[in-house]
Kinemage of the C-alpha trace (Angstrom):
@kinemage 1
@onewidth
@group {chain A} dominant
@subgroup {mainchain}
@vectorlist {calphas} color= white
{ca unk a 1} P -40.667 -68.226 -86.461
{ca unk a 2} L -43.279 -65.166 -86.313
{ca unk a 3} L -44.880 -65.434 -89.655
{ca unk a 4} L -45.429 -62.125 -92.290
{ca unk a 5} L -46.267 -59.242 -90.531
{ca unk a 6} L -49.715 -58.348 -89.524
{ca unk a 7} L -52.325 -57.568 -91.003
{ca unk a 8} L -52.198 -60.982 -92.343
{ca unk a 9} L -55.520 -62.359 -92.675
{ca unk a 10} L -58.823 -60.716 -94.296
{ca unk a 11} L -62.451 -61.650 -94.504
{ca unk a 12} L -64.231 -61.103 -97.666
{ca unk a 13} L -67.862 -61.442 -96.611
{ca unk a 14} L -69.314 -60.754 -99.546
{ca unk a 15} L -67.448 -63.662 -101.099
{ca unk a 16} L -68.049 -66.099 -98.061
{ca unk a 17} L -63.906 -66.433 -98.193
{ca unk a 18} L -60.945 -65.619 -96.625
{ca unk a 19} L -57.194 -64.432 -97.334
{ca unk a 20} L -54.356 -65.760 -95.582
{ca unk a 21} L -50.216 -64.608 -95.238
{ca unk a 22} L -49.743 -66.127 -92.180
{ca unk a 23} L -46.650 -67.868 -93.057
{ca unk a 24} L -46.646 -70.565 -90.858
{ca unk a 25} L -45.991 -68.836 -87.987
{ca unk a 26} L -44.968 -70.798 -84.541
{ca unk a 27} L -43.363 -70.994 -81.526
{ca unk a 28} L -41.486 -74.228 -82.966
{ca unk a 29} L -41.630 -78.200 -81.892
{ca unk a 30} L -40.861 -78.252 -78.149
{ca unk a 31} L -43.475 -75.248 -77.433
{ca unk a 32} L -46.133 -77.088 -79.561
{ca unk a 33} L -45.159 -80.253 -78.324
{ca unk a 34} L -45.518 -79.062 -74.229
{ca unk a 35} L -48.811 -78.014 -75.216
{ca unk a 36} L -50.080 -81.193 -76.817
{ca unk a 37} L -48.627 -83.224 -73.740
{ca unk a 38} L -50.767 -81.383 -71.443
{ca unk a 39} L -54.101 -81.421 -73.986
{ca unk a 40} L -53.457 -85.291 -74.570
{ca unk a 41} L -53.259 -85.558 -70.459
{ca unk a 42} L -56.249 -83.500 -70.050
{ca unk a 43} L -59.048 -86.248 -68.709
{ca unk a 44} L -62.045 -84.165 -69.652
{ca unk a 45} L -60.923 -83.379 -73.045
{ca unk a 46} L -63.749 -84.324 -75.930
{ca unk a 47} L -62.066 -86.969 -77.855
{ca unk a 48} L -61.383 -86.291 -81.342
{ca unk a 49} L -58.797 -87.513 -84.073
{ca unk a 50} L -55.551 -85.339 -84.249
{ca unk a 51} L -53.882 -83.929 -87.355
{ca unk a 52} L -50.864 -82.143 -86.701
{ca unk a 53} L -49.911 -80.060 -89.730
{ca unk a 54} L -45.982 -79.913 -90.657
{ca unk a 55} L -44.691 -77.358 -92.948
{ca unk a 56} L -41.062 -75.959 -93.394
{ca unk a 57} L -38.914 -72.633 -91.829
{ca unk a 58} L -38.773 -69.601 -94.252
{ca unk a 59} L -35.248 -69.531 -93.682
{ca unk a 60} L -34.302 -73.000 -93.669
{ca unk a 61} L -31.594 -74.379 -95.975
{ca unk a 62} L -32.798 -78.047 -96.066
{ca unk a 63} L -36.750 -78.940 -96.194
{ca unk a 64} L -36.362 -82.579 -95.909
{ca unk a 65} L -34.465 -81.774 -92.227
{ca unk a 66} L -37.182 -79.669 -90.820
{ca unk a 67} L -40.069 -82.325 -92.150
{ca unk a 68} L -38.344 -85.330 -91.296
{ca unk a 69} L -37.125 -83.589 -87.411
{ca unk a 70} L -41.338 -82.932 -87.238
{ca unk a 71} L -42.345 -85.918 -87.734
{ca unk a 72} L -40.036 -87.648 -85.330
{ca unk a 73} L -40.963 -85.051 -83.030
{ca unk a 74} L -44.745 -85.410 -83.404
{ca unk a 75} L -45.027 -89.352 -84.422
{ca unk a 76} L -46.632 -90.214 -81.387
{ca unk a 77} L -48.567 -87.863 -80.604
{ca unk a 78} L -50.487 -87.130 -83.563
{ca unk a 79} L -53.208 -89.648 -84.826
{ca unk a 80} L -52.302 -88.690 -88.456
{ca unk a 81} L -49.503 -86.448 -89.855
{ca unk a 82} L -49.685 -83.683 -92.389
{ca unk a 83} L -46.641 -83.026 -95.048
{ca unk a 84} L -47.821 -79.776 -96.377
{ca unk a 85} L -46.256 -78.821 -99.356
{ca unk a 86} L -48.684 -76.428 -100.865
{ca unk a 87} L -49.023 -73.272 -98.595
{ca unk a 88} L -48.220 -69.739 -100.789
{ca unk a 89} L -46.875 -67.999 -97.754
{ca unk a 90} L -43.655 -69.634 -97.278
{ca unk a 91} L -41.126 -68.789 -100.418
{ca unk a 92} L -39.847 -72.003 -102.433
{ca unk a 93} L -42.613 -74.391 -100.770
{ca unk a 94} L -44.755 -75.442 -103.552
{ca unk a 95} L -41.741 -76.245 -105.534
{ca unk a 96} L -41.601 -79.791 -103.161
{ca unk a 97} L -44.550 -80.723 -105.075
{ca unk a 98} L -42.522 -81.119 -108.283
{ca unk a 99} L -41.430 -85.341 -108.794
{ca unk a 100} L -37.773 -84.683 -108.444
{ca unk a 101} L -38.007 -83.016 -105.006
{ca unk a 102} L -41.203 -84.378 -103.735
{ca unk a 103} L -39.679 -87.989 -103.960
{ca unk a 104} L -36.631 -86.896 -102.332
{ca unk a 105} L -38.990 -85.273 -99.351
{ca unk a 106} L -41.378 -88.697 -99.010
{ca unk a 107} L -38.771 -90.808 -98.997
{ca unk a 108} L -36.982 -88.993 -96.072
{ca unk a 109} L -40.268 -88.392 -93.938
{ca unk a 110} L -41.772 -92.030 -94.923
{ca unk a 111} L -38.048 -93.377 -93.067
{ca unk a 112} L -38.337 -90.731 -90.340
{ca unk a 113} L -42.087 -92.184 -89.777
{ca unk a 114} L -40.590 -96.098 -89.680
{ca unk a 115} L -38.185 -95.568 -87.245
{ca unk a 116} L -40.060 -93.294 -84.606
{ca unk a 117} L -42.546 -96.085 -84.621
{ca unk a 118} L -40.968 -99.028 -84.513
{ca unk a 119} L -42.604 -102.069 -82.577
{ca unk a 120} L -45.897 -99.789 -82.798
{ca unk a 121} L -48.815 -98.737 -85.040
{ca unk a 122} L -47.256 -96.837 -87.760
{ca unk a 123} L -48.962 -92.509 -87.668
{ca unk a 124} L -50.500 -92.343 -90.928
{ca unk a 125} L -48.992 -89.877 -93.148
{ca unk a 126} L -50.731 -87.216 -95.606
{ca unk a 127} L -49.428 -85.282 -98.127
{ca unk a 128} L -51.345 -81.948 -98.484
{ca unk a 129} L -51.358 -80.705 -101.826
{ca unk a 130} L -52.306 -76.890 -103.665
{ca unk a 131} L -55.483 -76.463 -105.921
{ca unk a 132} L -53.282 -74.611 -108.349
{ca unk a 133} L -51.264 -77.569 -110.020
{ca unk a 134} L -50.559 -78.571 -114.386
{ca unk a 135} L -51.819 -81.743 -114.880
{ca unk a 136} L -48.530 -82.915 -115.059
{ca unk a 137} L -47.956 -81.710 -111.643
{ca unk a 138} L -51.326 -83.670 -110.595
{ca unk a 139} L -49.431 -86.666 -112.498
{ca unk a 140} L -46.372 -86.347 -111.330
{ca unk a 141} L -48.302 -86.299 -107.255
{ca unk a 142} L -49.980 -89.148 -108.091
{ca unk a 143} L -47.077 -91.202 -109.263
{ca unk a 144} L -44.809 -90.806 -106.121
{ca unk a 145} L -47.904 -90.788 -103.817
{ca unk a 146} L -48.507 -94.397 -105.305
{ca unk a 147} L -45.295 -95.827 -105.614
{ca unk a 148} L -43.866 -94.564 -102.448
{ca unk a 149} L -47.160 -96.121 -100.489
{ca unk a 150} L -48.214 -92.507 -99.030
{ca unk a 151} L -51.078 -93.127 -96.669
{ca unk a 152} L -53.321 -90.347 -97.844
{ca unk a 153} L -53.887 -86.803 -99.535
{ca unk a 154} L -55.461 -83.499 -98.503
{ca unk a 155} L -56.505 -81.669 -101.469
{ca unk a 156} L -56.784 -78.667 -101.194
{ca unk a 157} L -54.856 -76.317 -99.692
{ca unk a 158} L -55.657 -72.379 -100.521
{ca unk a 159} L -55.264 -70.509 -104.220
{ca unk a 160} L -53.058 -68.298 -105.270
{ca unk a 161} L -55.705 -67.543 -108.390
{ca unk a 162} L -58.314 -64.482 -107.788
{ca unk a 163} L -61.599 -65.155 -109.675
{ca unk a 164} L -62.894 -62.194 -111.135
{ca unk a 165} L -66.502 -62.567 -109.481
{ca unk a 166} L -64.811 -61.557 -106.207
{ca unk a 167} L -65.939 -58.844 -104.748
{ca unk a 168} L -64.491 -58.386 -100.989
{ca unk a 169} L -62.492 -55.077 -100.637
{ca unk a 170} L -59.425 -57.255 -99.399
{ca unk a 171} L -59.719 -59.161 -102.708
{ca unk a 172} L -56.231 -57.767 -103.849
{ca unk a 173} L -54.087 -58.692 -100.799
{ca unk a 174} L -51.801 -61.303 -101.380
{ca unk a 175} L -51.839 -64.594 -99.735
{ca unk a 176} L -53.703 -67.534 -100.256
{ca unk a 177} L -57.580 -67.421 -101.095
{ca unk a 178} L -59.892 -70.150 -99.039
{ca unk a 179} L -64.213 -70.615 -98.597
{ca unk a 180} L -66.270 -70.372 -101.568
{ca unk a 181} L -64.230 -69.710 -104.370
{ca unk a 182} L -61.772 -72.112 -104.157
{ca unk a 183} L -64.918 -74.856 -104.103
{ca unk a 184} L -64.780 -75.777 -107.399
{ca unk a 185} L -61.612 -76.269 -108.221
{ca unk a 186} L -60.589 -78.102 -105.287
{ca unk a 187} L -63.632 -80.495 -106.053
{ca unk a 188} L -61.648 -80.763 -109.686
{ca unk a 189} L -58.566 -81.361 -108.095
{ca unk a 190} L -59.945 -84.514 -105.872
{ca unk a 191} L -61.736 -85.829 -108.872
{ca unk a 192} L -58.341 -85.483 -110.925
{ca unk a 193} L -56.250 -87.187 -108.012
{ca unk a 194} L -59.336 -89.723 -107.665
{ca unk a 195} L -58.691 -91.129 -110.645
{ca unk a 196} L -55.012 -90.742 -110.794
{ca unk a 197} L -54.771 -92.949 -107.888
{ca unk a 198} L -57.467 -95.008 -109.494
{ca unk a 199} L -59.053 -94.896 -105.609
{ca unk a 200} L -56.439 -96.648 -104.106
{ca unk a 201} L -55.067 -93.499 -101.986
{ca unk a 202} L -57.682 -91.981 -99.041
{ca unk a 203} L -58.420 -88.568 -100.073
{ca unk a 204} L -59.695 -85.969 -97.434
{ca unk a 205} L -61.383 -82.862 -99.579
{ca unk a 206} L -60.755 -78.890 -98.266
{ca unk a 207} L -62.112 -76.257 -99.646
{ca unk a 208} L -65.219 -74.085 -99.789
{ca unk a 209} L -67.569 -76.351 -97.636
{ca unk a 210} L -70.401 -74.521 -96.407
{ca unk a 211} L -73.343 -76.613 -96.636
{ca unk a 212} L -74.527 -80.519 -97.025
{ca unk a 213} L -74.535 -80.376 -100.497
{ca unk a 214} L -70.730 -79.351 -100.919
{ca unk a 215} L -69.608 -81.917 -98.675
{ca unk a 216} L -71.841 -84.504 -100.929
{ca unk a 217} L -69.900 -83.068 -104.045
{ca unk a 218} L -66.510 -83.622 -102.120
{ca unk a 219} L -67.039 -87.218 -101.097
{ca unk a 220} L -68.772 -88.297 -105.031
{ca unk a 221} L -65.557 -86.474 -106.507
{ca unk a 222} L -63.482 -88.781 -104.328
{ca unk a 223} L -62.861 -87.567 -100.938
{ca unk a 224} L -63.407 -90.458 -98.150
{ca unk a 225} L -63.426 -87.579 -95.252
{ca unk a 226} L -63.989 -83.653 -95.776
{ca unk a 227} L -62.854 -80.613 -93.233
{ca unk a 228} L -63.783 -77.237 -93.574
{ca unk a 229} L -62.511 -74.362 -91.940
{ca unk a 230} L -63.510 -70.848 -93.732
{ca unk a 231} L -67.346 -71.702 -93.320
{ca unk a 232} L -67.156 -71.791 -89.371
{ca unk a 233} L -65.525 -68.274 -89.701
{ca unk a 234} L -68.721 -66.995 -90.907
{ca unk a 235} L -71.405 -69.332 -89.566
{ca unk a 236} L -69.650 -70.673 -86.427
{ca unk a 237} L -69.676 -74.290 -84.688
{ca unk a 238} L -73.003 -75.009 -85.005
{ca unk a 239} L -72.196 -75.250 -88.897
{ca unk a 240} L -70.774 -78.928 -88.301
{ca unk a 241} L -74.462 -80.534 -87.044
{ca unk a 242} L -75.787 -78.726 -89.946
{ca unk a 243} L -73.742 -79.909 -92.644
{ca unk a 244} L -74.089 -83.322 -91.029
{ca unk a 245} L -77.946 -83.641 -91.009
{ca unk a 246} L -77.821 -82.410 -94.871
{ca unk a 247} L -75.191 -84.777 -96.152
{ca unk a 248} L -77.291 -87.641 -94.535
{ca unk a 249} L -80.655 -86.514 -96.169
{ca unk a 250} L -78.581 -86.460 -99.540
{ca unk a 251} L -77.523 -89.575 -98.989
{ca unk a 252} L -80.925 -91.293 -98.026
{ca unk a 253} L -82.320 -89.528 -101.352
{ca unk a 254} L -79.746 -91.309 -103.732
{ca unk a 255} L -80.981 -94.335 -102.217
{ca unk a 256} L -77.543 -95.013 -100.641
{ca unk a 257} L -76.616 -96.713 -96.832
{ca unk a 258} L -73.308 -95.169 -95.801
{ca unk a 259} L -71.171 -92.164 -96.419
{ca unk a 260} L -68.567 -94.812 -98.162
{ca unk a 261} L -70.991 -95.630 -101.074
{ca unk a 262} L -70.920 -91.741 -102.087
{ca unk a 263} L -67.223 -92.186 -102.151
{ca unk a 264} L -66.155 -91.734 -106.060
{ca unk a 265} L -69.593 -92.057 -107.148
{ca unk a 266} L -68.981 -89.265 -109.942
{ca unk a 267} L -66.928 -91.677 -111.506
{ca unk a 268} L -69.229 -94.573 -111.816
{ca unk a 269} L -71.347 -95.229 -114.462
């Protein structure tokens, strides 16, 4: 599918963020899949773990057919796979996170999972979740992610909220709002899932990472991994060593020996 029309994405420099509409735009599972064949074949390749991000068609009558068809498309070649449910570009989407649906959709893409990979290792599969949720949304999450055995969460995708402190001249455009404003919150939302989950489900935190110190707030709230994306739009790849060298220094200062003690660590007394 070709996504919203263009324009569909707009910097906001002043806020250190980003608007998106892209509306998962693609040239669809055997394009994609051609593509990955030839990257996975490629010798000189840097090695790397691979997501591969799985959304639904804007047109499509049936959700739990076009996540379950991507995941037995994409089992095997993906080293973890993403159920996002939380993008604001494609109409009707973020209504999968409700229980009633959402259990209905894990249940189908959990089975789709066991039998592409039967006799092998089983592709660990994340549910992706928005920043904007009720706590009985976050509740509701939490309970299926638990008792359906979900391997982990990404929290968070983009908001659909505008803080008034922004000050970008694209600030208005609709779409879905990602960098530094949606920090905060998504560093709520892991907390909030954290505990929900009482630690028991991996959490990787999104959202607003731009420094050392962010990261560090990601991984006490809860997060076991972080990934940033709107940051190395303004400050480019070198961003990654940075952030690296800070969140070890933080570390060392609490007196701690590994990125896993950090891990919840807002939560401890």
């Amino acid at each position: 599918q070709p996504g919203n029309p263009k324009p569909r994405v707009f910097r906001l420099p002043e806020d250190q963020a980003v608007i998106n509409r892209y509306g998962f735009n693609s040239e669809g599972h055997e394009a994609v899949a051609k593509r990955l064949t030839q990257y996975r074949a490629d010798e000189s390749r840097t090695p790397c773990i691979l997501g591969i991000n799985l959304g639904k068609n804007k047109l499509s009558e049936s959700a739990v057919d076009d996540f379950t068809q991507g995941v037995t498309k994409f089992a095997h070649m993906a080293d973890y796979l993403v159920v996002n449910v939380s993008s604001p570009n494609t109409p009707g989407l973020r209504n999968l996170q409700a229980r009633k649906e959402l259990d209905e959709l894990i249940v189908g893409v959990l089975s789709a999972r066991d039998e592409a990979c039967k006799g092998a290792r089983k592709t660990p599969l994340l549910l992706k979740i928005a920043p904007d949720l009720t706590k009985q949304d976050k509740e509701d999450i939490a309970s299926v992610v638990t008792s359906r055995h979900v391997d982990g969460l990404i929290v968070s995708n983009t908001t659909i909220s505008r803080p008034e402190t922004l000050k970008g001249a694209s600030r208005e455009e609709m779409g879905g709002l990602s960098g530094r404003p949606v920090r905060d919150l998504s560093t709520e939302v892991i907390g909030d899932m954290y505990k929900l989950t009482k630690g028991q489900v991996p959490i990787i935190g999104v959202g607003g990472i731009a420094n050392g110190r962010d990261a560090y707030a990601k991984l006490r709230a809860g997060a076991s991994l972080v990934q940033f994306y709107s940051a190395v739009t303004y400050h480019g790849p070198p961003l990654v060593k940075r952030i690296q060298r800070e969140l070890e220094e933080l570390i060392v200062k609490d007196g701690l020996t590994s990125v896993s003690e950090a891990v919840g660590a807002a939560h401890r007394k």
